[in-house]
C-alpha positions as CSV (number, residue, x, y, z in Angstrom):
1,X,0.0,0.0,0.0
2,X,1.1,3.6,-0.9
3,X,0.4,6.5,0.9
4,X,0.5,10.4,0.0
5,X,0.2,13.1,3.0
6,X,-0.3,16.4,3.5
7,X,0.0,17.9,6.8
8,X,-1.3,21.7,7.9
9,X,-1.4,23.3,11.4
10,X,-3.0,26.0,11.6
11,X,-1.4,29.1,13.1
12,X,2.0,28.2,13.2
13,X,5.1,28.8,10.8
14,X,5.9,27.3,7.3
15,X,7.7,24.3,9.1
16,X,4.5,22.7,9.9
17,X,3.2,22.1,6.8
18,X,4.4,18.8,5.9
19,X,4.7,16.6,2.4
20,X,4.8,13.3,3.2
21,X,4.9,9.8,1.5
22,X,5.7,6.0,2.3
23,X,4.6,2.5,1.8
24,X,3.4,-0.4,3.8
25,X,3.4,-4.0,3.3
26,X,1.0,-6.3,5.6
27,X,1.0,-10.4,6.6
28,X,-2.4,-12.3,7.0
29,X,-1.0,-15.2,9.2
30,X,-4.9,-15.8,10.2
31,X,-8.3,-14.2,10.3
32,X,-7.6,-12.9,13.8
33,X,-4.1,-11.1,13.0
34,X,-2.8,-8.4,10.7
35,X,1.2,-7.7,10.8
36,X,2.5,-5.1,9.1
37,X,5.7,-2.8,8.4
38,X,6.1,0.5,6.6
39,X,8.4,3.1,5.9
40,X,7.4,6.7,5.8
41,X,9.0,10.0,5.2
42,X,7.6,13.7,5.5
43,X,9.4,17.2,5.4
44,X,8.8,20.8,5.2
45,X,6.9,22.8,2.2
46,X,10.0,23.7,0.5
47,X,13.0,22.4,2.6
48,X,13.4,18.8,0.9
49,X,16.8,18.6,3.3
50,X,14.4,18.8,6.6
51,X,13.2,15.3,5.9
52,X,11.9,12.6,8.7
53,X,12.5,9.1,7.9
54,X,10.6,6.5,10.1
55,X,9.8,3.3,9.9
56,X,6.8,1.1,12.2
57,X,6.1,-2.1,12.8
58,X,2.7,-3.1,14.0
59,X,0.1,-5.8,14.5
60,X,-3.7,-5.7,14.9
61,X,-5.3,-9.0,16.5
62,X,-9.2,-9.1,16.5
63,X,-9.7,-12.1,19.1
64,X,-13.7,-11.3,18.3
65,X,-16.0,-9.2,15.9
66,X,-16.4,-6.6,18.5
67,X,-12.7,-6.9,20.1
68,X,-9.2,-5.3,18.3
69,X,-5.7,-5.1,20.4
70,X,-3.4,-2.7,18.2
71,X,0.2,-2.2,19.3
72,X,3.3,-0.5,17.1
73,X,6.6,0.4,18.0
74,X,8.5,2.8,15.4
75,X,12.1,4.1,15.2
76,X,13.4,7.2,13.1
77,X,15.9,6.2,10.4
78,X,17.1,9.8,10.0
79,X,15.8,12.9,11.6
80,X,17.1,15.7,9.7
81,X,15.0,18.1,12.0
82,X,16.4,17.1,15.2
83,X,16.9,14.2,17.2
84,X,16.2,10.1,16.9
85,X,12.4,9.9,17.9
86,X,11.0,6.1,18.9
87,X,7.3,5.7,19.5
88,X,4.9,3.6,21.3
89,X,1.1,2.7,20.7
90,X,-1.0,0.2,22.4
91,X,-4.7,0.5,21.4
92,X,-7.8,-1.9,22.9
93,X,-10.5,-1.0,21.0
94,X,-14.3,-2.2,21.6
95,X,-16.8,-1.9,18.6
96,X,-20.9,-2.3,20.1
């Protein structure tokens, strides 16, 4: 999967509005689980040499219709914008 971004906050300087872009490639081991990996890059409108290179790696397991655990850990490659960022998500999410 390929994926185009554009990022805008509002009210703040040029350096937060990103161009981003990546790619993601997912495993079906079962019915109940989704693993996946991507790479994804974003920088500033008009500073190409401010770019953020990241990659995650994540899986998704639906024990039920109604039940999905999420969790991703993710690294910076290269941070040309500052330092090494790694990130964290654990998600338990209920659908009724």
């Amino acid at each position: 999967t390929a994926e185009a971004r554009y990022t805008h906050v509002f009210g703040t300087p040029r350096a937060q509005q990103l161009w981003g872009m990546g790619g993601l490639v997912e495993y079906v081991p079962s019915p109940a689980w989704v693993l996946g990996i991507d790479v994804f890059a974003d920088t500033p409108r008009g500073d190409a040499s401010s770019y953020h290179l990241r990659s995650n790696v994540a899986a998704k397991w639906r024990p039920t219709e109604a039940v999905e655990v999420q969790a991703l850990v993710g690294r910076s490659l290269s941070n040309q914008r500052g330092a090494a960022q790694t990130s964290y998500k654990l998600v338990l999410e209920y659908k009724h």
